[in-house]
PASEBA-1860 file (N, C-alpha, C; in nm, 3 decimals):
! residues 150
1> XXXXXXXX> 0.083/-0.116/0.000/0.000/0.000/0.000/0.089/0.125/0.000 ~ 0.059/0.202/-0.068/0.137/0.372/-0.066/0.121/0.415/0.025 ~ 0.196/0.517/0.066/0.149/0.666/0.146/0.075/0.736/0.070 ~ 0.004/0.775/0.140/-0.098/0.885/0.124/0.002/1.023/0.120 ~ -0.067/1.098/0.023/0.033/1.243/-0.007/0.006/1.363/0.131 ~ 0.105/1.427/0.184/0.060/1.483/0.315/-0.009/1.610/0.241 ~ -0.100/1.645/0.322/-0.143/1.820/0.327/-0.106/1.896/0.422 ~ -0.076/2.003/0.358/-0.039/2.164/0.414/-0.140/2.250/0.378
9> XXXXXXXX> -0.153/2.350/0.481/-0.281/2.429/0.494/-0.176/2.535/0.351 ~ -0.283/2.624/0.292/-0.204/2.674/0.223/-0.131/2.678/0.076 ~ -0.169/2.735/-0.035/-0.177/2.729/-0.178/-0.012/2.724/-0.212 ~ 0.050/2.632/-0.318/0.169/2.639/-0.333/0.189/2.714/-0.481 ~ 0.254/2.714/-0.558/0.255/2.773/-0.659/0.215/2.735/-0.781 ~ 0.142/2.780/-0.822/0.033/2.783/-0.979/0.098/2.726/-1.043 ~ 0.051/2.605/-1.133/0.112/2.581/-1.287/0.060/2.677/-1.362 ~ 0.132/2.667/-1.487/0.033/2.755/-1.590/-0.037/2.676/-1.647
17> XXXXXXXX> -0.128/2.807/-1.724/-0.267/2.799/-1.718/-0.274/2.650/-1.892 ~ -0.343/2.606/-1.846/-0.375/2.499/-2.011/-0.409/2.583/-2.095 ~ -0.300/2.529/-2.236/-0.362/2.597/-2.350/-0.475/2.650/-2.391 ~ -0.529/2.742/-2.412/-0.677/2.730/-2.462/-0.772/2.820/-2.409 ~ -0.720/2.832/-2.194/-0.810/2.843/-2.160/-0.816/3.010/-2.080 ~ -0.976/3.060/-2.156/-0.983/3.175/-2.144/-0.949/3.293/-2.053 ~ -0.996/3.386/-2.103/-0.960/3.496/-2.007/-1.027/3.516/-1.850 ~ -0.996/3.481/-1.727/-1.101/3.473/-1.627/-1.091/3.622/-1.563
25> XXXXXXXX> -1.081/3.725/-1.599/-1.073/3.854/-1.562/-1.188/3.931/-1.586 ~ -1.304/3.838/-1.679/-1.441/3.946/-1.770/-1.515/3.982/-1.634 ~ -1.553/4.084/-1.632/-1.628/4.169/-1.509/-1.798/4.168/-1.565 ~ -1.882/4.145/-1.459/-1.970/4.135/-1.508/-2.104/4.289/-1.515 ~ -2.164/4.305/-1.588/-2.224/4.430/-1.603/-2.286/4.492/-1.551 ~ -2.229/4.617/-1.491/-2.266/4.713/-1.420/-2.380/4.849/-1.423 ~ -2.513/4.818/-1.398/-2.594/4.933/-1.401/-2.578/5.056/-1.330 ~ -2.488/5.107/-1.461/-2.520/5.264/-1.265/-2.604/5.337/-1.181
33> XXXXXXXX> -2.579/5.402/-1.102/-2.710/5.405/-0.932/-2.639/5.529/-0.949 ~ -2.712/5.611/-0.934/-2.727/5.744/-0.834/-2.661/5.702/-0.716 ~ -2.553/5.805/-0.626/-2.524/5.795/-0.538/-2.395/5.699/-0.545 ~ -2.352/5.629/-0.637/-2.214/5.532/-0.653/-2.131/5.618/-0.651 ~ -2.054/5.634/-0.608/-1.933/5.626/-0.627/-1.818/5.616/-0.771 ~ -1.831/5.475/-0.809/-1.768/5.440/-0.951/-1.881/5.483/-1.075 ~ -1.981/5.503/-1.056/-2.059/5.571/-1.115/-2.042/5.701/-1.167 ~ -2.024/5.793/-1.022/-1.970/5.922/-1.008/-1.852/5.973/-1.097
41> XXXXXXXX> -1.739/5.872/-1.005/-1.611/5.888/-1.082/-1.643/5.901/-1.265 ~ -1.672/5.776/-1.294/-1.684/5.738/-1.441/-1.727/5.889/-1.513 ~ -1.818/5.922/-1.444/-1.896/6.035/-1.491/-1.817/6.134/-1.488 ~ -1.790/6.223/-1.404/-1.679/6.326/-1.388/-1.512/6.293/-1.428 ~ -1.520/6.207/-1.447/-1.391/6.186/-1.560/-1.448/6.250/-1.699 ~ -1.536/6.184/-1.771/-1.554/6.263/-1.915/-1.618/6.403/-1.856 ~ -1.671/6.452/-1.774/-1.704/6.554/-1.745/-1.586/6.652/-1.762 ~ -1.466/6.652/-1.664/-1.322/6.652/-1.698/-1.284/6.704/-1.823
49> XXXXXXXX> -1.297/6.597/-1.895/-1.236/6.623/-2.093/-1.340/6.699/-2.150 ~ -1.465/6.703/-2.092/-1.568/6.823/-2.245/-1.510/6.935/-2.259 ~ -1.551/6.971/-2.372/-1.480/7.124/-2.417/-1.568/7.209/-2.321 ~ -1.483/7.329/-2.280/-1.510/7.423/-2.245/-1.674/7.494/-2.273 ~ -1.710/7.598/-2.205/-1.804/7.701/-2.267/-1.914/7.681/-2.356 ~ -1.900/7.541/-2.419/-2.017/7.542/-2.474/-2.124/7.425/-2.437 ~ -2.255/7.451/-2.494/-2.333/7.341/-2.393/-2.363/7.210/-2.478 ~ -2.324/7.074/-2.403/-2.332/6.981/-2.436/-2.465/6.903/-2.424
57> XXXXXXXX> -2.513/6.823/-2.445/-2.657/6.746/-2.445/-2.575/6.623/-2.385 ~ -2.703/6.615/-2.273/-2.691/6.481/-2.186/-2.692/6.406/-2.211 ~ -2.754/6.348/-2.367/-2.780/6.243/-2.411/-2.663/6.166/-2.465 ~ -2.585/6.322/-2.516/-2.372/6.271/-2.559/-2.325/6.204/-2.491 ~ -2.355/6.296/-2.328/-2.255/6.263/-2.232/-2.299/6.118/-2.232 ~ -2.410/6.081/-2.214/-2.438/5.931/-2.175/-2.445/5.876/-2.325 ~ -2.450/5.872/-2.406/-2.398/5.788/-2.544/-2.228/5.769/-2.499 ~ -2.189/5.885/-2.453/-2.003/5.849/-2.450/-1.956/5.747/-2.357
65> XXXXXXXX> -2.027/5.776/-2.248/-1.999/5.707/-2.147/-2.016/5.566/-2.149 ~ -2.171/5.489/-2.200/-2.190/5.402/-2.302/-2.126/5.286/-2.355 ~ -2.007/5.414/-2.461/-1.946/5.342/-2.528/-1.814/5.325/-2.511 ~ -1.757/5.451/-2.419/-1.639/5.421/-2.351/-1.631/5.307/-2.212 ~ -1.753/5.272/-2.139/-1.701/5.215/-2.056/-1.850/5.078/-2.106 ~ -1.827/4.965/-2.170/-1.894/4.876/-2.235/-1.954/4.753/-2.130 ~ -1.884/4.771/-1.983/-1.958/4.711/-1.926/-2.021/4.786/-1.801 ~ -2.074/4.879/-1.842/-2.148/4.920/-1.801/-2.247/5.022/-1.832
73> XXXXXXXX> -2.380/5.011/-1.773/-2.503/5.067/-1.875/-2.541/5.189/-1.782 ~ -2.530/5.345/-1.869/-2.559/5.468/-1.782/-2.659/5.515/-1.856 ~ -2.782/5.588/-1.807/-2.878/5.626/-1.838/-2.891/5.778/-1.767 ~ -2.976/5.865/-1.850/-2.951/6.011/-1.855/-2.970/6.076/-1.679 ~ -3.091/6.026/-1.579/-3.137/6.048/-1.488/-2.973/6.043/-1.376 ~ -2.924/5.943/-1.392/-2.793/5.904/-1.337/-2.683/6.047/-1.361 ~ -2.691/6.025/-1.518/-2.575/6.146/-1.559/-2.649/6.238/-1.475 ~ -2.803/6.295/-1.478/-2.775/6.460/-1.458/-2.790/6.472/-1.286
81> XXXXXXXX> -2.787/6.366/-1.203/-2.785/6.326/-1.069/-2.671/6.410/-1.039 ~ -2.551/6.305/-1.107/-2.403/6.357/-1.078/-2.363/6.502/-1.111 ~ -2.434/6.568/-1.245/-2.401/6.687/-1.296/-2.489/6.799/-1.211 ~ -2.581/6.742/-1.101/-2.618/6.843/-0.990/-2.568/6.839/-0.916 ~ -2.521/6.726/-0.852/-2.384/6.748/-0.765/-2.291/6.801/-0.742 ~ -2.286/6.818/-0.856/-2.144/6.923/-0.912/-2.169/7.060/-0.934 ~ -2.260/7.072/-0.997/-2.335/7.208/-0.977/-2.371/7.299/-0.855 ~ -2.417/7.180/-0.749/-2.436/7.233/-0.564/-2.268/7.245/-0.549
89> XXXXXXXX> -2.189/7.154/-0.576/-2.012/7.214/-0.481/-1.977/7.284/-0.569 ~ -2.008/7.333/-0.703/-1.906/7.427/-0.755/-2.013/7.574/-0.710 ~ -2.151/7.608/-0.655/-2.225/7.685/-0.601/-2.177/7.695/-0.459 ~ -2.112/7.582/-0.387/-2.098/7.632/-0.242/-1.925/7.672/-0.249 ~ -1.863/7.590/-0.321/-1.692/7.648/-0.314/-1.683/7.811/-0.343 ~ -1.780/7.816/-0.519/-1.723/7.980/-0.567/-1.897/8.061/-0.526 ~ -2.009/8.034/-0.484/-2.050/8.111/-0.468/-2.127/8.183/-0.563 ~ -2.140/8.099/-0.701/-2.242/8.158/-0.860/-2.253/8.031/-0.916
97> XXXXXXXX> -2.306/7.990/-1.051/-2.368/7.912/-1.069/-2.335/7.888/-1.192 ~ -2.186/8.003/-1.228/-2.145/7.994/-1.386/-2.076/7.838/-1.430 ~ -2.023/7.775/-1.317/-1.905/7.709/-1.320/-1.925/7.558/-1.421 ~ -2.084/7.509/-1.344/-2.165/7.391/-1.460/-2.300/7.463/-1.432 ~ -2.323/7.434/-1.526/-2.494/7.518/-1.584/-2.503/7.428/-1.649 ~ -2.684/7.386/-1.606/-2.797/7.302/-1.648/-2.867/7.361/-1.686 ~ -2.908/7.287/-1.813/-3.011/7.400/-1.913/-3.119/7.292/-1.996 ~ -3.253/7.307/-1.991/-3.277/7.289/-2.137/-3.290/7.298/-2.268
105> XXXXXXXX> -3.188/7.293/-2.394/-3.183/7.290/-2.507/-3.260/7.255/-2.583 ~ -3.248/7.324/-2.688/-3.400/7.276/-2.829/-3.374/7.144/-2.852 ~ -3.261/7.080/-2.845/-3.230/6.900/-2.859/-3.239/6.820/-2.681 ~ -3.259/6.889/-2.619/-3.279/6.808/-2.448/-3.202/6.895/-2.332 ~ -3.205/6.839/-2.261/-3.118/6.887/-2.126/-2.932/6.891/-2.194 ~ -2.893/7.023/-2.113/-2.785/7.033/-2.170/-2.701/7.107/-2.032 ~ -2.502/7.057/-2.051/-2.453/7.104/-1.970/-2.339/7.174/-2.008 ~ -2.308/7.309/-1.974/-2.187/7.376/-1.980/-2.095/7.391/-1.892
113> XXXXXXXX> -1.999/7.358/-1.935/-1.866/7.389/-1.815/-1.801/7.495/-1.856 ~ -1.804/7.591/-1.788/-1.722/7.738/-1.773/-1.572/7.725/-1.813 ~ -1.540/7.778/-1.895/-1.419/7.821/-1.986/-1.341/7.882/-1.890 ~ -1.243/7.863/-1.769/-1.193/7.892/-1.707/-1.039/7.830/-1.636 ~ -0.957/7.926/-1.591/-0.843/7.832/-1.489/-0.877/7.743/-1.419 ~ -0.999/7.792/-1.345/-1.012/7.736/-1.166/-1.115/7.615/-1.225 ~ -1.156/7.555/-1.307/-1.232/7.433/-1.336/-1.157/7.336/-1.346 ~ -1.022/7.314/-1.405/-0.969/7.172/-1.415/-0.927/7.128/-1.212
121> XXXXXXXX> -0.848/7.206/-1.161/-0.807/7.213/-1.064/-0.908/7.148/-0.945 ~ -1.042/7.207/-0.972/-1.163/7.199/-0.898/-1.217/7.057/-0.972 ~ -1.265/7.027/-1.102/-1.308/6.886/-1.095/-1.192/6.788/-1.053 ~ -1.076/6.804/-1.077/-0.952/6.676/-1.049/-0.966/6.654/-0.841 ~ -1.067/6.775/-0.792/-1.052/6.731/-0.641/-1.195/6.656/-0.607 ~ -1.321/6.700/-0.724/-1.403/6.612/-0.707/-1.415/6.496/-0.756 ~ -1.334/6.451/-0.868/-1.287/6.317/-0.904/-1.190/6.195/-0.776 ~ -1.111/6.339/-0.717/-1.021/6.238/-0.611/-1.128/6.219/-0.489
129> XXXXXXXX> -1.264/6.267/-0.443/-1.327/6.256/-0.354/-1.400/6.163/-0.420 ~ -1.428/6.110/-0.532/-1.504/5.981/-0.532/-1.436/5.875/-0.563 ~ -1.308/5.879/-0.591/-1.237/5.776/-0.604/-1.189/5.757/-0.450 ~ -1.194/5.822/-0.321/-1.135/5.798/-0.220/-1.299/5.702/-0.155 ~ -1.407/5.731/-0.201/-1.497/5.727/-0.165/-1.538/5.542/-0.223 ~ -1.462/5.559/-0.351/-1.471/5.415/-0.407/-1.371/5.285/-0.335 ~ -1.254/5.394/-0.294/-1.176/5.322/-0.210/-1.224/5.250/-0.078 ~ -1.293/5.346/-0.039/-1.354/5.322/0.128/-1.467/5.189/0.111
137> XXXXXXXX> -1.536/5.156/-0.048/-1.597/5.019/-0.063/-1.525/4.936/-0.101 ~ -1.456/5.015/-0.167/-1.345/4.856/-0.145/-1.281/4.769/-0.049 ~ -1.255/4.911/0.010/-1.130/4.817/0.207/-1.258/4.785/0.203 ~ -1.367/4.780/0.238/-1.469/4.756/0.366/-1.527/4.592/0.321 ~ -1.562/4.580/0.168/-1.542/4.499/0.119/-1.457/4.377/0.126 ~ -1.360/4.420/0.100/-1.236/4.324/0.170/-1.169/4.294/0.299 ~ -1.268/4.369/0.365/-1.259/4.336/0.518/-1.320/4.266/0.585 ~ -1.461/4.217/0.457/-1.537/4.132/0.507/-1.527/3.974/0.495
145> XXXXXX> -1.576/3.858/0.562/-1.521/3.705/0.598/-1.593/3.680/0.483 ~ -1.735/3.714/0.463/-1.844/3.653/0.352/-1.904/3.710/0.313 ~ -1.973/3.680/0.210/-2.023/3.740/0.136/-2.132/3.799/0.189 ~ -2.217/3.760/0.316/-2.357/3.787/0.368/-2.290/3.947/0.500 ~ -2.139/3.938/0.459/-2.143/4.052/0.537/-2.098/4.037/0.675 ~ -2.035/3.883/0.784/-2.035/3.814/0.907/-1.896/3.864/0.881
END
């Protein structure tokens, strides 16, 4: 009769992977929520890159977003959630209402970002407040034993 092979608590090192076999990294699809976080971010990132001064239609912003980020599905109510958000802190930091302006346009709801110095400076700190904010679900996440939250 053989020995039996001993066990050790504890993963030893990976073979590689068999020919063939796919990519296990695909993320699965994300509806965005009002109030997310990675939602947020996503959003005020292209918010970030629009051109200046002139007014954009919500319907762009969320066609772009769309198609730049493919696993996940954003719808207009979401976008203009976040683009009031931004509208209340850039009203309580400077105090006017030039900075993002919400409008309705002869083609839909539309948003302008003020042609200015003090706008890149000012969205790159509300981008780092929802990415710190995305952070804080993450540790908490990974701080947890199971999935039910114990």
């Amino acid at each position: 009769m053989s020995a039996s092979p001993v066990t050790t608590p504890g993963l030893t090192a990976l073979r590689p992977a068999p020919e063939g076999l796919p990519a296990t990294d695909l993320r699965p699809p994300t509806v965005a929520e009002s109030g997310d976080p990675f939602a947020a971010l996503r959003i005020i990132g292209l918010v970030a890159r629009l051109e200046r001064g002139r007014a954009i239609r919500l319907d762009d912003i969320v066609d772009r977003l769309n198609a730049t980020h493919v696993d996940w599905l954003f719808d207009r109510p979401v976008v203009r959630d976040v683009l009031i958000a931004l509208q209340a802190n850039w009203m309580a930091d400077y105090r006017n209402a030039s900075g993002i302006v919400l409008d309705d346009g002869v083609y839909g709801p539309t948003v302008t970002v003020e042609d200015s110095s003090r706008v890149d400076p000012w969205i790159v700190r509300q981008a780092q407040r929802e990415a710190a904010a995305c952070r804080e679900r993450l540790d908490a996440f990974a701080r947890r034993d199971r999935a039910t939250g114990e």
